[in-house]
Structures are given as C-alpha cells and as structure tokens.
DRENDO-1510 file (C-alpha; in Angstrom, 1 decimal, always signed):
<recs>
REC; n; res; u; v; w
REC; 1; UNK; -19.6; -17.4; -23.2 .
REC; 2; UNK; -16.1; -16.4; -22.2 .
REC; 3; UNK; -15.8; -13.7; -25.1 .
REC; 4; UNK; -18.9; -11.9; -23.5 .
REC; 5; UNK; -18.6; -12.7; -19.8 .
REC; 6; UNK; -14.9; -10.8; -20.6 .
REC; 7; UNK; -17.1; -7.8; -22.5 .
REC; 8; UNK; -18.9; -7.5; -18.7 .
REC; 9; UNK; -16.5; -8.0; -16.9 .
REC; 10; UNK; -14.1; -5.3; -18.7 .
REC; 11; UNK; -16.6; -2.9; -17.5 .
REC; 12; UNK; -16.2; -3.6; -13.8 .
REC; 13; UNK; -12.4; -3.3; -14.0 .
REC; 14; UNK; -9.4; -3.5; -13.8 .
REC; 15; UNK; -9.8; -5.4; -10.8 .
REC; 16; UNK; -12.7; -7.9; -9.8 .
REC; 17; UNK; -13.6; -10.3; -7.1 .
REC; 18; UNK; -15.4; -13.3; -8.3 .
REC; 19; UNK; -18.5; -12.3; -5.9 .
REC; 20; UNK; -18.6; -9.6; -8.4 .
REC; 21; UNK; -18.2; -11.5; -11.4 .
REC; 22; UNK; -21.3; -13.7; -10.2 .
REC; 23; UNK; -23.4; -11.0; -9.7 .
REC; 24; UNK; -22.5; -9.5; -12.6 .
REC; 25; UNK; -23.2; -12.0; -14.9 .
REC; 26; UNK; -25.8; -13.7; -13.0 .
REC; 27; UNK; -24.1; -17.2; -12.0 .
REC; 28; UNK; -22.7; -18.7; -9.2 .
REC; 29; UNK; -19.8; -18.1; -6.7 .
REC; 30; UNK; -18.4; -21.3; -8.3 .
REC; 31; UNK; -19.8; -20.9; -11.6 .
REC; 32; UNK; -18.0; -17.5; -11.4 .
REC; 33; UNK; -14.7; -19.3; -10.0 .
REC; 34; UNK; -14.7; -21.9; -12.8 .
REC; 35; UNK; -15.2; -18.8; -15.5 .
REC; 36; UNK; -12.2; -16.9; -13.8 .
REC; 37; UNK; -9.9; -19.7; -14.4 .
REC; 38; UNK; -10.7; -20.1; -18.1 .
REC; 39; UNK; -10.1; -16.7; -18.3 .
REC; 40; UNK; -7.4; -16.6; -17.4 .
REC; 41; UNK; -6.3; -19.7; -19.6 .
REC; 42; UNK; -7.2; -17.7; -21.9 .
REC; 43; UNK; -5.0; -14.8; -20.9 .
REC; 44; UNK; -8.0; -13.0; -20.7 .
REC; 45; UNK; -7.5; -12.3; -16.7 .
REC; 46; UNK; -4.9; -12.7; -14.3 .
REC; 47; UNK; -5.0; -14.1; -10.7 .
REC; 48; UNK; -4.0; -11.7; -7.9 .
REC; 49; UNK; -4.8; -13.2; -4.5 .
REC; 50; UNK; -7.8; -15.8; -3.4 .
REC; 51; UNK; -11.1; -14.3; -5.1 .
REC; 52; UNK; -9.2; -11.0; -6.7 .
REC; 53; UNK; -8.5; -10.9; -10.5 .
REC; 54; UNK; -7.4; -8.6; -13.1 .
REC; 55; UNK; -9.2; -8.8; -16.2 .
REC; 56; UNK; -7.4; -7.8; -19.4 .
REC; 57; UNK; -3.7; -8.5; -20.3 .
REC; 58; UNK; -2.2; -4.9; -20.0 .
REC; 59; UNK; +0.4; -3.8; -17.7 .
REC; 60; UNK; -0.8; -3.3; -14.3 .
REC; 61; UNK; +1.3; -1.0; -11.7 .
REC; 62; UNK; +1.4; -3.8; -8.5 .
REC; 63; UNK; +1.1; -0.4; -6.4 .
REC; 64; UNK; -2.0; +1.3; -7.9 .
REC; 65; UNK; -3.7; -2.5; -6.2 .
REC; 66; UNK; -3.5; -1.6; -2.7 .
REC; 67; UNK; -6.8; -0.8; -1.7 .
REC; 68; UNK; -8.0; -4.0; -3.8 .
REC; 69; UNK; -5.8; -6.1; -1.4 .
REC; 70; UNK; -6.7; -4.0; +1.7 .
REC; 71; UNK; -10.4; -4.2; +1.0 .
REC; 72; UNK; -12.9; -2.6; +2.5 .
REC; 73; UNK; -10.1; -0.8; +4.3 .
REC; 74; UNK; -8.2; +2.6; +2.6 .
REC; 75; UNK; -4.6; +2.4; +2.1 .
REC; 76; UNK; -1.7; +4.0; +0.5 .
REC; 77; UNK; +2.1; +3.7; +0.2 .
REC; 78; UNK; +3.9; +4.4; +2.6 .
REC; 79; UNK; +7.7; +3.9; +4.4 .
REC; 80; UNK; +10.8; +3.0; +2.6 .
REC; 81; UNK; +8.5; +2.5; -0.1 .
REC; 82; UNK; +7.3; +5.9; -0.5 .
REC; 83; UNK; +10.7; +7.0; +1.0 .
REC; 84; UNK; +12.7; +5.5; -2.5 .
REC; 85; UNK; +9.4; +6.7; -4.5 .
REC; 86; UNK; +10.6; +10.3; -3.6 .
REC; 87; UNK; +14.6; +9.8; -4.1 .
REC; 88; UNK; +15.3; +9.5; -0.3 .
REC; 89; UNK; +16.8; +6.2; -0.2 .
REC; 90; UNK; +18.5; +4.5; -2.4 .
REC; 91; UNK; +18.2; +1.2; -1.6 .
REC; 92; UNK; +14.9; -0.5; -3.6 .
REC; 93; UNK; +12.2; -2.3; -1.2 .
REC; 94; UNK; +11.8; -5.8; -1.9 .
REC; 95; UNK; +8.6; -5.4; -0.7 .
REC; 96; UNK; +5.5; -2.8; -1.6 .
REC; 97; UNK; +5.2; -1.3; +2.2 .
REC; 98; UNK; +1.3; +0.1; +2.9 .
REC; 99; UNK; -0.5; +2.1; +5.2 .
REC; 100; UNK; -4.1; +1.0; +6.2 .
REC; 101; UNK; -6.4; +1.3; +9.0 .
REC; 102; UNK; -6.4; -2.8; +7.9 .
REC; 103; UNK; -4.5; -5.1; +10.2 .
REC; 104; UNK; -0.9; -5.5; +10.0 .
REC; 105; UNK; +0.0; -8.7; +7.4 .
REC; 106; UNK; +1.9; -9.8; +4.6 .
REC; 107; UNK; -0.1; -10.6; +1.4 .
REC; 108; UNK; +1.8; -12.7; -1.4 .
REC; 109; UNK; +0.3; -11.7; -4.9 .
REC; 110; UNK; +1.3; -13.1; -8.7 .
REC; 111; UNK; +2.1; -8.9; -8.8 .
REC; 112; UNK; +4.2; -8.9; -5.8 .
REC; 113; UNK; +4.5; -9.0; -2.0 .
REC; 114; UNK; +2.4; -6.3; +0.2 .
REC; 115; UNK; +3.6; -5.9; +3.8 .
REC; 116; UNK; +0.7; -4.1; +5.8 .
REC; 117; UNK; +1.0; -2.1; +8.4 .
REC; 118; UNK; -1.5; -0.6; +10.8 .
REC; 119; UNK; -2.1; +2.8; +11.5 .
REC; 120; UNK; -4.7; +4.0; +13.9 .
REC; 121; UNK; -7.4; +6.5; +12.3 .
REC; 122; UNK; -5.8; +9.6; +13.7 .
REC; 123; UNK; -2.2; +8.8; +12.2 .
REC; 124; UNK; -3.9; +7.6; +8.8 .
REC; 125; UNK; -3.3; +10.5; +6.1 .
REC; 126; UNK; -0.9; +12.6; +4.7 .
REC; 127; UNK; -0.7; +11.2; +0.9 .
REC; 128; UNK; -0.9; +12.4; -1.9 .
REC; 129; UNK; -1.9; +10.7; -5.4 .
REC; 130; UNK; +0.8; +10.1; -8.2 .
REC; 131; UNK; +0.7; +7.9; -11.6 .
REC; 132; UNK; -3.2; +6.6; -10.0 .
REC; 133; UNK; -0.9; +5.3; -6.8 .
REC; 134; UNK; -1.7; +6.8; -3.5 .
REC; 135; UNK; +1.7; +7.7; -2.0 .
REC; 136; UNK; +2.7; +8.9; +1.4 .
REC; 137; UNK; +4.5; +12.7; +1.3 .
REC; 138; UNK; +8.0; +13.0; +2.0 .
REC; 139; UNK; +7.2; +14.0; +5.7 .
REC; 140; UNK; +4.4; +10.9; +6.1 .
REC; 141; UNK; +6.8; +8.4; +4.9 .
REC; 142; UNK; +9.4; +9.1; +7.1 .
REC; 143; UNK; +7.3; +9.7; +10.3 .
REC; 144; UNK; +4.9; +6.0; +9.2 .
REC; 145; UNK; +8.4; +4.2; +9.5 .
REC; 146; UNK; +9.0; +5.5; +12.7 .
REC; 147; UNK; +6.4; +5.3; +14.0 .
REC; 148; UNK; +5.9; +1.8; +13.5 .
REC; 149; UNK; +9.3; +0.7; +13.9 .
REC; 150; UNK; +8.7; +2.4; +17.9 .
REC; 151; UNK; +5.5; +0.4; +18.3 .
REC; 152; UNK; +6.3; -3.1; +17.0 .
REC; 153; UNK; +10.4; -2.6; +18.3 .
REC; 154; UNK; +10.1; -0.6; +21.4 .
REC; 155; UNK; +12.6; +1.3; +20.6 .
REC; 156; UNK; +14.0; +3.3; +17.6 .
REC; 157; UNK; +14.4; +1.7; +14.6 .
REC; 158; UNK; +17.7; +2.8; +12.2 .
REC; 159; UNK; +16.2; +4.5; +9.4 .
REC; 160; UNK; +18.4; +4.1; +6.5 .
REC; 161; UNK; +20.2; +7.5; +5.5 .
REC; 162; UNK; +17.8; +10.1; +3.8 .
REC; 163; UNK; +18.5; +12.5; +1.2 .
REC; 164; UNK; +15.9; +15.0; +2.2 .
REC; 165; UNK; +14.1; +17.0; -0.6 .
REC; 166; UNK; +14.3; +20.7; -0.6 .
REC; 167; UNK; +10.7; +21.5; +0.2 .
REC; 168; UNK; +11.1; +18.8; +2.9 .
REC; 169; UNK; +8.3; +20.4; +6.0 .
REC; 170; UNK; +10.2; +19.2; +9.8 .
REC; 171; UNK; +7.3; +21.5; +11.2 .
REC; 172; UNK; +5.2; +18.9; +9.6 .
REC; 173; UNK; +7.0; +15.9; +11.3 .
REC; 174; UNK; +6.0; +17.8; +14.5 .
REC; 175; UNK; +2.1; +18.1; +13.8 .
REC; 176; UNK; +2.1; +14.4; +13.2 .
REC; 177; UNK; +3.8; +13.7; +16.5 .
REC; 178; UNK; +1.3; +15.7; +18.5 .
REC; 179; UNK; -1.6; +13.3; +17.4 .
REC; 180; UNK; +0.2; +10.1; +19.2 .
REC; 181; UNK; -1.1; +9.4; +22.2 .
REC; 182; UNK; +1.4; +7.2; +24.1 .
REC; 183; UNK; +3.8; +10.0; +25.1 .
REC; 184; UNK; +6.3; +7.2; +25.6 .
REC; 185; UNK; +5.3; +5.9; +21.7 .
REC; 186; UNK; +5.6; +9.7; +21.1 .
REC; 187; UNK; +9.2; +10.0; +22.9 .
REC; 188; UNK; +10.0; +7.3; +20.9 .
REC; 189; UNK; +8.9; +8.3; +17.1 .
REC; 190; UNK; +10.8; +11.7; +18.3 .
REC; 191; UNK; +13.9; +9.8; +19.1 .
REC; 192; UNK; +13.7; +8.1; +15.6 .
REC; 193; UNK; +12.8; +10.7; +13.7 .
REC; 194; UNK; +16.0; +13.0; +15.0 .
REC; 195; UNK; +18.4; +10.3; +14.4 .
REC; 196; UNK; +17.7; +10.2; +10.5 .
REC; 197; UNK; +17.2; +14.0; +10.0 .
REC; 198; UNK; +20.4; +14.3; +11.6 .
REC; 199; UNK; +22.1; +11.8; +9.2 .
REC; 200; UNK; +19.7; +13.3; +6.3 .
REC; 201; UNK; +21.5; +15.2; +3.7 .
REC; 202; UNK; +20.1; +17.5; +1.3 .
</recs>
C-alpha cells in the first residue's frame, strides 16, 4: 500500500496536503493522515506544517515552499531576505522574510521559519524568478522593507547598510512610492528609503 500510495503521490509533488492525498488515492482525511505519517517513517515524506508534506527524500530549497505555506495566497521573497539574496547585505536572515497578499504571521516549518508580511494588492509585485524561488528585485526588496517597517513602526525603520548593485533603478523606488496611498505612509517609506541609499555604497 505505502509503495504505491508513494507512486501517486510522487505525481502530485513535491508538495502535498493530505486533503490531496485523500482525494487522490480515494481514502479518508484521516485515512490520508495516518498514510502520511508512515510515510514519512518510512522516509518516504517529510512533514512541513499541519496538513503540508513533502513526498520524496531529496533536497528541498525551504524558499521555493512559499506559496505552499501561503496558500491560496501568491507570495515571494522579499526584504533582507531578498536583500542578502542579491549581495546587499551582509548579514544572513535567521528568518525566510515573504511578501503575500496573505496576512501578516510567523509560520514555524521542519524546513525553517517564514515571517509573513502583508502587502496590499497594488504594492504586491516586482519579483522576479531565480533557482524556481520567486525573489523580490533589488529595488522591491528594499522598498517591501520600508515600507513595512513605516506601517507596523510609524516611523522609519534603520535599514541595515546596502551595497547597491550597479544596475540598481532609484527611478524605480519612485514608481513604487507613487502607488501608496497614505501620503503620511508615503512620507514615511520616502524618509526610509533615503536614509539607506544615502548610507548605500556601490
């Protein structure tokens, strides 16, 4: 049972929820539960969060996951975690930071810790896709972090110091600002934003 319930699973992956493991096999919510844990017994599938697995045993990339943990919401990488993703910072995020049109949490994984962050619809873009892993651009990143920092802080947040890439787009920054509504959110991100471009180096 568990060699050919793997079979059809395999299909359906990497990732699957047990709702669709029991419709794919045919059994039950719990029946599909109970197979998921002998699976993974069997190092046949590994756990990710409550009612997402991974089948198979190969390497997984915690990052290229997101939208599996934001479900049904899109979401990509984004702030200082997109920010050391492009050489900017040097300092390594303990944390896989995300962009979604989700709501703002923390979701603990066997792969790793997500921290969410809501974005409304008309700041939500400006990635691009790298390795399978949807990742902010330089500009996004930078302008995601303060733009949340403003919202959640009220104030400016210290953006650690940027080495900015050459083809790095400021005019860009600006397009991005002109979508905030809040002009004090928008006086805000501005305020952030200049701070670490004037402590950026190239």
């Amino acid at each position: 049972m568990s060699l050919s319930s793997f079979a059809t699973l395999s299909r359906l992956g990497p990732t699957v929820t047990t709702g669709e493991a029991a419709a794919a096999l045919n059994i039950s919510a719990s029946q599909a539960s109970r197979l998921m844990r002998t699976l993974e017994a069997q190092a046949m599938a590994r756990h990710v969060r409550y009612g997402l697995w991974i089948i198979g045993s190969d390497p997984v990339d915690a990052r290229t996951l997101i939208e599996d943990v934001t479900r049904p919401y899109p979401a990509y990488i984004s702030f200082t975690s997109a920010l050391n993703a492009h050489g900017m910072i040097d300092q390594v995020p303990r944390e896989i930071s995300v962009a979604s049109l989700d709501s703002a949490k923390r979701v603990k994984t066997e792969l790793g810790t997500y921290a969410i962050h809501h974005l409304p619809p008309a700041l939500f873009g400006g990635w691009m896709e790298r390795d399978g892993v949807k990742l902010a651009r330089p500009e996004k990143a930078l302008f995601d972090l303060a733009y949340v920092s403003a919202v959640h802080r009220g104030r400016p947040h210290r953006i650690p110091e940027l080495e900015l890439p050459a083809e790095f787009d400021r005019d860009e920054l600006d397009r991005w600002l002109t979508r905030i509504e809040s002009p004090r959110v928008r006086t805000l991100v501005r305020r952030g934003l200049r701070y670490a471009l004037n402590r950026a180096v190239r």
